[in-house]
MARTI-888180 format. One record per residue (C-alpha): residue number from 1; x, y, z. Coordinates in steps of 0.2 Angstrom, whole numbers, plus 5000, padded with zeros to 4 digits. Layout:
BEGIN
REC    nr      X      Y      Z
REC   NUM      X      Y      Z
...
This chain:
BEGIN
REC    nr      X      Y      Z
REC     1   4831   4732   5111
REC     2   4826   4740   5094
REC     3   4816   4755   5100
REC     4   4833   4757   5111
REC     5   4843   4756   5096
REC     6   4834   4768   5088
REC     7   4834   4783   5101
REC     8   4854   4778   5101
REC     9   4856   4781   5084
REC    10   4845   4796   5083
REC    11   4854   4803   5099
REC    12   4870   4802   5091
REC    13   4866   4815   5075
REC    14   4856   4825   5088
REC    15   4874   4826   5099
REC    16   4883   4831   5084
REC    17   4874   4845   5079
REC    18   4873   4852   5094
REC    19   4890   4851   5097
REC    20   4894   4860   5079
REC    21   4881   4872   5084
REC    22   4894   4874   5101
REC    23   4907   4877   5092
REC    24   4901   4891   5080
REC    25   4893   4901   5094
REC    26   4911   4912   5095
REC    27   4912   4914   5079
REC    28   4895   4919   5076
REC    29   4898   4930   5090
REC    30   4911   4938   5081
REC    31   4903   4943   5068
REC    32   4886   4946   5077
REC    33   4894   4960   5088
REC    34   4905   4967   5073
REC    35   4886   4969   5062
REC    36   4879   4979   5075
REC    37   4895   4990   5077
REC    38   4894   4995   5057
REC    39   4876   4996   5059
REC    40   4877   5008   5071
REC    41   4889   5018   5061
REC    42   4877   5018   5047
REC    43   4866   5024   5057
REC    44   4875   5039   5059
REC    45   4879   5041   5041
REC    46   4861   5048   5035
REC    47   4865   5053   5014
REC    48   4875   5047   5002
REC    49   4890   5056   4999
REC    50   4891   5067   4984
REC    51   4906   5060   4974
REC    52   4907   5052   4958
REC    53   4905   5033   4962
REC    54   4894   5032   4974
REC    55   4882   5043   4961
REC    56   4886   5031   4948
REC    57   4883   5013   4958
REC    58   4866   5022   4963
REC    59   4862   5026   4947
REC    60   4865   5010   4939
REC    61   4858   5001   4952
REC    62   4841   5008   4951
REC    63   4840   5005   4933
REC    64   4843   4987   4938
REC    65   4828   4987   4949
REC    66   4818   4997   4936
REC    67   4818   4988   4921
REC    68   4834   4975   4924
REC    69   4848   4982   4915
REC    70   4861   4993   4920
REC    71   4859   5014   4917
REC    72   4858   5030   4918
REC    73   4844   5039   4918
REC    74   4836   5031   4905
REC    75   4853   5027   4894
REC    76   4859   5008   4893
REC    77   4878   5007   4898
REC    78   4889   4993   4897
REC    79   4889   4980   4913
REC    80   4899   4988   4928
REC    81   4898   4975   4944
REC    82   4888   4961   4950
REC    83   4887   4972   4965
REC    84   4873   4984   4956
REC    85   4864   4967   4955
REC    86   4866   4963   4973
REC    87   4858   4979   4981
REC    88   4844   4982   4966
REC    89   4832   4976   4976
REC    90   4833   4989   4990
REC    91   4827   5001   4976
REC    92   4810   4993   4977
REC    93   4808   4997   4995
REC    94   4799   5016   4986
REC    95   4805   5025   4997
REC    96   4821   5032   4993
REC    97   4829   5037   5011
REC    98   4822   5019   5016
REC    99   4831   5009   5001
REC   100   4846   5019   5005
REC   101   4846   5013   5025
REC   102   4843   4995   5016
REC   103   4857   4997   5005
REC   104   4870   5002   5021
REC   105   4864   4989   5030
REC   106   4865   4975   5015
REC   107   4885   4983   5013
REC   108   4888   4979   5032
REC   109   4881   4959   5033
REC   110   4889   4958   5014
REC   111   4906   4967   5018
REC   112   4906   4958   5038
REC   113   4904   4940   5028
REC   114   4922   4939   5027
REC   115   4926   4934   5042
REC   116   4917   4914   5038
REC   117   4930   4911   5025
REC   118   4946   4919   5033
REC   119   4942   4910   5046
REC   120   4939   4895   5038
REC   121   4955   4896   5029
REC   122   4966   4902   5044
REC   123   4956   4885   5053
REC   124   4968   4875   5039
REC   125   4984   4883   5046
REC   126   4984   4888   5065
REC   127   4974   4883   5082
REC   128   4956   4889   5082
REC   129   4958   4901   5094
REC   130   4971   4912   5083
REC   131   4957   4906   5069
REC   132   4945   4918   5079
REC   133   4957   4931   5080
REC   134   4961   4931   5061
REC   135   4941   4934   5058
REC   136   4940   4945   5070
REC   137   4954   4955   5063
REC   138   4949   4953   5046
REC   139   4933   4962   5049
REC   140   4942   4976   5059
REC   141   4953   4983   5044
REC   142   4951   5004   5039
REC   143   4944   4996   5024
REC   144   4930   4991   5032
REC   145   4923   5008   5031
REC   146   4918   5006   5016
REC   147   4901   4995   5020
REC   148   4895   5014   5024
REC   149   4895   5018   5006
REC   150   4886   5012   4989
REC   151   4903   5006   4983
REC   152   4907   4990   4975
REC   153   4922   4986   4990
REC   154   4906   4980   5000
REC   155   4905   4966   4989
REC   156   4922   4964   4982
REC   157   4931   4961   4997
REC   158   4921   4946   5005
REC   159   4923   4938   4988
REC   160   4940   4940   4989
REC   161   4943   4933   5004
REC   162   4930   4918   4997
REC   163   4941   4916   4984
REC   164   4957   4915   4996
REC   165   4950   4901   5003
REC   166   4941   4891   4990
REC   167   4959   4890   4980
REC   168   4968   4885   4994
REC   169   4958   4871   4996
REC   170   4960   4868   4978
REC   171   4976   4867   4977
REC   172   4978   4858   4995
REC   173   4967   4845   4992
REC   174   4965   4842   4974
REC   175   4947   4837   4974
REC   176   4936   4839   4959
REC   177   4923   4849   4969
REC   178   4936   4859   4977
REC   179   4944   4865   4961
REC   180   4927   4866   4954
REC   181   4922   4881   4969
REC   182   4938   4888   4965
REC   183   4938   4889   4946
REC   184   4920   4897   4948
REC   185   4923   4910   4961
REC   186   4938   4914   4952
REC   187   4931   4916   4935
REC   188   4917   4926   4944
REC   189   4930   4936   4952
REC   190   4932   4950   4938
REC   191   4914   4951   4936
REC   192   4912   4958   4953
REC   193   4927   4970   4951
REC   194   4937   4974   4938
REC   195   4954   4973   4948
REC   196   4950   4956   4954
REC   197   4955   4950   4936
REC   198   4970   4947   4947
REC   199   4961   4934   4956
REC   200   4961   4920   4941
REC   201   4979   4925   4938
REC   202   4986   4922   4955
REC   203   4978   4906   4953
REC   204   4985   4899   4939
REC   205   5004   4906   4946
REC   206   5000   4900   4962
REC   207   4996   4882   4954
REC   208   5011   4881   4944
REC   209   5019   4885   4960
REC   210   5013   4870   4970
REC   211   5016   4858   4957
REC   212   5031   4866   4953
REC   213   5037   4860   4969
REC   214   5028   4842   4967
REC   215   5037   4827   4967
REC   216   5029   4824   4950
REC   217   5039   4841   4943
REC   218   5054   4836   4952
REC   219   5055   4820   4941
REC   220   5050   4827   4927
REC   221   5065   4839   4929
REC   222   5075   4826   4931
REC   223   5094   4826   4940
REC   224   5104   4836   4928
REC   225   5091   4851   4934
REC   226   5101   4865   4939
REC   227   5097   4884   4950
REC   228   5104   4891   4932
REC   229   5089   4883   4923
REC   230   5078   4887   4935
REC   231   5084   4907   4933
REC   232   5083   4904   4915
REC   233   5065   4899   4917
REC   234   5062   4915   4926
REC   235   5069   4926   4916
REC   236   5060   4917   4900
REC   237   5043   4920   4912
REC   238   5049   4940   4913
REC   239   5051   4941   4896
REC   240   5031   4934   4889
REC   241   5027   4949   4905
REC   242   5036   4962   4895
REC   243   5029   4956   4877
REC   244   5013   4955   4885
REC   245   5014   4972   4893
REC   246   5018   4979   4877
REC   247   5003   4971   4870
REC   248   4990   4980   4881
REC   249   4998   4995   4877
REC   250   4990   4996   4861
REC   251   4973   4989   4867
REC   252   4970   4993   4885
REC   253   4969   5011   4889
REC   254   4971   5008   4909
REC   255   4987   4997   4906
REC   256   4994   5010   4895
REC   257   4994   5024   4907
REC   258   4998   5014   4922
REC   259   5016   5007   4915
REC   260   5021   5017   4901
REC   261   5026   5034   4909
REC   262   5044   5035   4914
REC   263   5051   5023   4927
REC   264   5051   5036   4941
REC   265   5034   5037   4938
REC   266   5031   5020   4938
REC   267   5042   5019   4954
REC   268   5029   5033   4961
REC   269   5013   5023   4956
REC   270   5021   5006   4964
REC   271   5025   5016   4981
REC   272   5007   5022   4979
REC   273   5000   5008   4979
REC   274   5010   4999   4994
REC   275   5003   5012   5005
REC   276   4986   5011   4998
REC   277   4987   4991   5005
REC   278   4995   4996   5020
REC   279   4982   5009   5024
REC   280   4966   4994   5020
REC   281   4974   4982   5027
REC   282   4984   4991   5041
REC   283   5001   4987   5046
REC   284   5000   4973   5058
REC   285   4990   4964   5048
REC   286   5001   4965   5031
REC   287   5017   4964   5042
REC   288   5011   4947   5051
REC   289   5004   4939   5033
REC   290   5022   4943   5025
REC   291   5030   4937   5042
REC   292   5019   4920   5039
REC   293   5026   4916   5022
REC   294   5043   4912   5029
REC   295   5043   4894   5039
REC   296   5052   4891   5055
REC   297   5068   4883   5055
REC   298   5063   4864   5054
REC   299   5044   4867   5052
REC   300   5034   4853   5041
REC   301   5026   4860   5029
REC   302   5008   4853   5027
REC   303   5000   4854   5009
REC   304   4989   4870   5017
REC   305   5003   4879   5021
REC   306   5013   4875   5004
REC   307   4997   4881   4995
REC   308   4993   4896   5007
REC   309   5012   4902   5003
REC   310   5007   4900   4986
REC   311   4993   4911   4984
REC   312   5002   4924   4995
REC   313   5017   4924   4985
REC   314   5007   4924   4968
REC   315   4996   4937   4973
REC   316   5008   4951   4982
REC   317   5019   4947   4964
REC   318   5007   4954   4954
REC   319   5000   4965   4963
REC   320   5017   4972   4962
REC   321   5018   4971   4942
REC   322   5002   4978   4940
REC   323   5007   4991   4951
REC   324   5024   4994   4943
């Protein structure tokens, strides 16, 4: 009776993993036949292309693998991207056609990673089957062309789609390690690109968010809470942007040209930059993640969806802002 037991009980793990092995097999498929398709592109993309950033990634890259820091040609330069740190090693392949190949091919496995945590993520909100086809498509964006070059996209983009996820859960499920993952990918964020100093921001909005609808909030509130203070607390939340904006003027050169030219300037750079996220995101894509923010009539929210609409909301906000 014991030695049955046993192989029971050791059946029973055995079944499980087989069966989460089953269930990956189409995801992993996914992704398997989407490597090969960017691979053979890469294939077909023989030498770098001679403009200025991919010069520049190479460059600082290969002083990584030389000597460990960040240069150019031999002079130190301030610290760019964890992405010059991610295909350094290529460099010590020799070879310098060879540790290119390796680079291209490092770009496509990084780049093609999205699609665990968008699926992951889209798993929370909708059947597993449309889960599939949210990895799929997420791999499948005119963005994706850039796994063909030494640019930091390759790395930025699956990191941002990590950190999609990651805060979602945080705010979702309020679990110490949860939040932990998400603080640290978020604060790892900028490190990776600069723009993505977005990322801890639309956390912090898309926090206040949730709780400001929380039962906790609404009590706090109280009774006598009315649409005209909530207004007013907007429009105290727009005035710290504008004496914040006014602040970077003086200190951050980007900032400065970015916002202070005249406002049909501004209007310019904001229309500018909606057709630069339609273009890498494609219009599909955009239109049905905008569709998915608004609930059907009578739908339950669960605390997922509440948070997923948060993120969105936060972070199309200030993508908007920084745009205009």
């Amino acid at each position: 009776m014991s030695v049955a037991s046993a192989d029971v009980r050791q059946g029973v793990p055995r079944r499980a993993f087989l069966e989460r092995a089953l269930a990956a097999t189409p995801l992993l498929a996914i992704v398997s036949w989407v490597v090969l398709l960017y691979a053979t592109q890469a294939v077909g993309h023989p030498s770098p292309t001679l403009f200025t950033d991919e010069l520049q990634w190479t460059q600082l890259s290969r002083g990584v693998a030389e000597d460990g820091l960040a240069s150019i040609r031999g002079d130190r330069t301030w610290f760019e991207s964890l992405y010059v740190y991610l295909i350094a090693p290529a460099w010590w392949l020799g070879d310098t056609a060879t540790a290119y190949e390796a680079v291209k091919y490092l770009n496509v496995l990084v780049m093609t990673s999205a699609a665990f945590p968008a699926y992951f993520l889209a798993r929370r909100l909708v059947s597993k089957p449309a889960a599939l086809a949210v990895a799929a498509a997420s791999v499948s964006i005119p963005a994706m062309a850039y796994a063909l070059y030494v640019l930091t996209e390759a790395l930025a983009y699956p990191w941002a789609v990590l950190c999609a996820w990651l805060i979602v859960e945080a705010l979702a499920q309020r679990t110490r390690g949860w939040v932990a993952a998400a603080v640290a990918a978020s604060l790892v964020a900028p490190l990776v690109r600069e723009q993505l100093i977005l990322v801890p921001a639309a956390f912090a909005v898309a926090a206040f968010l949730v709780w400001w609808r929380s039962p906790q909030a609404r009590r706090l509130r109280g009774s006598a809470w009315a649409s005209a203070d909530t207004a007013a607390l907007a429009l105290l939340a727009f005035g710290v942007l504008v004496i914040l904006g006014r602040w970077l003027l003086q200190s951050n050169t980007t900032w400065r040209l970015a916002s202070d030219p005249a406002p049909m300037q501004i209007a310019y750079h904001g229309l500018w930059a909606a057709g630069a996220l339609m273009i890498g995101l494609g219009v599909l894509p955009l239109v049905a993640g905008l569709t998915a923010l608004v609930p059907r009539r009578g739908e339950q929210l669960s605390s997922h969806d509440r948070a997923f609409i948060a993120v969105t909301a936060a972070t199309c906000g200030l993508v908007l802002l920084s745009a205009c």
